[in-house]
SELUM-827503 format. One record per residue (C-alpha): residue in one letter; x, y negated, z negated. Coordinates in steps of 0.1 Angstrom, whole numbers, padded with zeros to 4 digits, always signed. Layout:
REM SELUM-827503
aXYZ;...
//
This chain:
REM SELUM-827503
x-0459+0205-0081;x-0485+0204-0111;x-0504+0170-0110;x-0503+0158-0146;x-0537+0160-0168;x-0548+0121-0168;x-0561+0115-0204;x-0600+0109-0208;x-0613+0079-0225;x-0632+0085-0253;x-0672+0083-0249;x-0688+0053-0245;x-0720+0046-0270;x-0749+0031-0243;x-0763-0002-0250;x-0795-0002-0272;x-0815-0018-0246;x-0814+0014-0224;x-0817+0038-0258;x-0847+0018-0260;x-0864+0022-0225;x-0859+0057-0227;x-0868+0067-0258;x-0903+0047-0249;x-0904+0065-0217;x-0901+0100-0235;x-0926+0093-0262;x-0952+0086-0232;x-0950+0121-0223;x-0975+0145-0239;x-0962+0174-0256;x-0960+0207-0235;x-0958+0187-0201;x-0931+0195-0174;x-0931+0157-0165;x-0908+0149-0194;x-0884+0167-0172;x-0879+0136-0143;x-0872+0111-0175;x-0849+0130-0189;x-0831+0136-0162;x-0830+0096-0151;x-0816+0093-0190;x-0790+0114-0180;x-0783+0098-0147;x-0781+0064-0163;x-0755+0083-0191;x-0735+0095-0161;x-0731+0065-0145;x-0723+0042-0176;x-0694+0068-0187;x-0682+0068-0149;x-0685+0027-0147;x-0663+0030-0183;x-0640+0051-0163;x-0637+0033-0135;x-0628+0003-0154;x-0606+0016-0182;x-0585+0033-0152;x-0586+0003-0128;x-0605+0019-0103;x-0579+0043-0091;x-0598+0077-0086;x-0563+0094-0083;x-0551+0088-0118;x-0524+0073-0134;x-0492+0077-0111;x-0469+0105-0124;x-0440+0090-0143;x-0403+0089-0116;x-0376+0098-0136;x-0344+0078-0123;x-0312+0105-0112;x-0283+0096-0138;x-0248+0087-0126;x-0224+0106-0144;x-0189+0086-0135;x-0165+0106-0124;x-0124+0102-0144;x-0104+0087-0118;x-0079+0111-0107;x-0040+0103-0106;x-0016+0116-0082;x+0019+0126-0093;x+0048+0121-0062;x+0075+0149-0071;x+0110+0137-0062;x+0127+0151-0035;x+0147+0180-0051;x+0178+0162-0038;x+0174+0132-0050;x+0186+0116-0087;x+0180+0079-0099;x+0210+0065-0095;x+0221+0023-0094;x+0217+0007-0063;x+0255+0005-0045;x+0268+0031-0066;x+0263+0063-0049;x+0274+0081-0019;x+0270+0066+0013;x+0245+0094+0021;x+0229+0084-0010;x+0228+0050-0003;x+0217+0058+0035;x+0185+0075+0023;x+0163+0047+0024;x+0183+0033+0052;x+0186+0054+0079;x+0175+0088+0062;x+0190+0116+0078;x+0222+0098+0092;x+0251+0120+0101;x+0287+0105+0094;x+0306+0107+0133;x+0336+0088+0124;x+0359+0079+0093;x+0388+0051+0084;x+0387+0049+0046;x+0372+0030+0027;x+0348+0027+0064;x+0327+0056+0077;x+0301+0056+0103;x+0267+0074+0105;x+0246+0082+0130;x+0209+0090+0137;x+0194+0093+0172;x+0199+0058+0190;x+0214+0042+0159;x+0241+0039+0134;x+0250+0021+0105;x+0288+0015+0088;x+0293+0025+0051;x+0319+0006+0034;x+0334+0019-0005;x+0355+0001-0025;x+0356-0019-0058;x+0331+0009-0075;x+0301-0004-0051;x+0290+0013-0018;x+0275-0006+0012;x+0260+0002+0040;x+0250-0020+0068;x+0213-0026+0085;x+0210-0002+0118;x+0217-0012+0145;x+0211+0000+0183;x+0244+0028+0190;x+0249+0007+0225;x+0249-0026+0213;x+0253-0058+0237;x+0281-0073+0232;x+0267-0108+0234;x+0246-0107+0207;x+0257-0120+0170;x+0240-0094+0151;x+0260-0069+0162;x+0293-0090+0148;x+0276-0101+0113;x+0294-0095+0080;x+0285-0077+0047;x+0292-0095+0014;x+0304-0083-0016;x+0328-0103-0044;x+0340-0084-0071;x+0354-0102-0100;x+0389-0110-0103;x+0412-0121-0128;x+0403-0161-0119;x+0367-0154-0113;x+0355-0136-0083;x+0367-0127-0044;x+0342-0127-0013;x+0349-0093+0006;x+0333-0096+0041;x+0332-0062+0063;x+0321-0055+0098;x+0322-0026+0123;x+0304-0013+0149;x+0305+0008+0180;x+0330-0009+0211;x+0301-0013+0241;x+0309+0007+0266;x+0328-0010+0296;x+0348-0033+0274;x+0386-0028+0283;x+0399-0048+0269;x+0384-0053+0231;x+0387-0074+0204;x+0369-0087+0179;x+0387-0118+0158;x+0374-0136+0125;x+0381-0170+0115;x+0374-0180+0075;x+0369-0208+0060;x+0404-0203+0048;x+0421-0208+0079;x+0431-0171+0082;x+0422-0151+0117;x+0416-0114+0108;x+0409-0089+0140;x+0397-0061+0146;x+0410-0021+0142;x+0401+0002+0168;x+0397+0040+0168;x+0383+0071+0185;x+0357+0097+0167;x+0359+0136+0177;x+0338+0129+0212;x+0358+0102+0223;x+0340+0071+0216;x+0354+0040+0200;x+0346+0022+0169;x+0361-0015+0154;x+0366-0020+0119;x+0373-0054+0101;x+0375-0061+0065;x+0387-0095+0049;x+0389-0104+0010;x+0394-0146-0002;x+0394-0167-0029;x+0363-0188-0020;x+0370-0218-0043;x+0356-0233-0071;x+0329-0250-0046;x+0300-0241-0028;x+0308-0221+0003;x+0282-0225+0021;x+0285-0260+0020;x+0320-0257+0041;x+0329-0246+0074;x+0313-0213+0088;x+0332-0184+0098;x+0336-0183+0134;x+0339-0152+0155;x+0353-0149+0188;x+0351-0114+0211;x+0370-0102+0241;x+0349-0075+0260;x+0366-0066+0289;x+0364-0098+0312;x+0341-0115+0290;x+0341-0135+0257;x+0320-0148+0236;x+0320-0171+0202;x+0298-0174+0171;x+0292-0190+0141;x+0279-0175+0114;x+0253-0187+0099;x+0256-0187+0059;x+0233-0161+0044;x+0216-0150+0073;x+0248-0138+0095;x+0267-0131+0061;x+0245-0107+0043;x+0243-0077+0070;x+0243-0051+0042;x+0205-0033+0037;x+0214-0015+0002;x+0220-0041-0021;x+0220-0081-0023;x+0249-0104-0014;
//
């Protein structure tokens, strides 16, 4: 790269007390002499090193020269760029607990297959789970999955989904279960107890392999009250030589569904 071409100060004038030593030292010398030579070269000299001294200063002593100008790069931002998710090319925006139960299964356990069916119940299955889709009253529900061999012990396999659709008085409180019947139990049973005295149990039936599903679905007046504040609803379960009984808890054992909101 080209160093750049440093600027030269203009001359300097020297100070009349040197113009005056040397002009008497070149009026000493006679005409035609060769010894003029040596002053006139020391006038020179003293020329030469009054411009450099001018130099040095007016440059601050720097015999490289003035540093070449650094020109700073220029960030040129860059438009964020957006991304666009197509929809799947089977999917259409629909409201929540109105469509299908496949529909309704997508973002539940996508890729279900329905085994079994008892309208308004069906049953879907995917790998090591299932999950119960119950339609009726214009709204479709499906349940949370759960493990396909279920203990039977535990409550969460025996939770209800909630739905109340309005009546003519106000509104009814729909509560559905179902499930797989864990294998081994011989007898089964599975019996619900509401807050309105009544003791609802259990349907049983076989899919296309030969395995065994309960059903139970239960619709009330709740009362002008606040449910939650009465009794719970207690279930009890026969599996086999075993039973076992629960209380569900309000809201957290009542509201098994995973599409929509109690």
């Amino acid at each position: 790269m080209t160093e750049p071409t440093p600027t030269l100060p203009p001359d300097r004038p020297l100070p009349e007390e040197a113009r005056a030593r040397i002009r008497a030292e070149l009026l000493a010398q006679r005409p035609g002499s060769r010894s003029w030579a040596v002053p006139l070269a020391a006038a020179a000299a003293v020329a030469l090193v009054a411009g450099a001294a001018w130099w040095s200063v007016g440059l601050g002593g720097d015999d490289q020269g003035p540093e070449p100008a650094v020109s700073t790069p220029t960030t040129v931002p860059v438009a964020p760029t957006s991304t666009v998710v197509a929809p799947h090319p089977t999917e259409t925006a629909s409201q929540v607990g109105t469509g299908s139960c496949r529909t309704e299964l997508r973002n539940v356990l996508r890729g279900a297959e329905e085994v079994f069916g008892a309208e308004p119940f069906s049953y879907w299955v995917r790998g090591e789970q299932y999950s119960v889709c119950y339609e009726a009253d214009g709204t479709t529900t499906v349940t949370q999955p759960l493990p396909l061999a279920p203990q039977a012990q535990r409550v969460d396999a025996y939770r209800v989904a909630s739905t109340y659709p309005p009546t003519a008085t106000g509104f009814s409180a729909v509560r559905v279960a179902g499930g797989p019947v864990p294998a081994g139990a011989d007898p089964f049973d599975v019996a619900y107890t509401f807050p309105d005295g009544h003791t609802e149990h259990a349907v049983l039936g076989t899919d296309a392999r030969g395995r065994w599903w309960w059903r139970m679905v239960y619709a009330y007046d709740p009362g002008p009250g606040n449910e939650t504040k009465g009794p719970p609803i207690e279930v009890d379960v026969t599996a086999g030589s075993f039973s076992y009984s629960f209380a569900l808890a309000w809201a957290t054992d009542t509201c098994a569904q995973a599409n929509h909101g109690c």
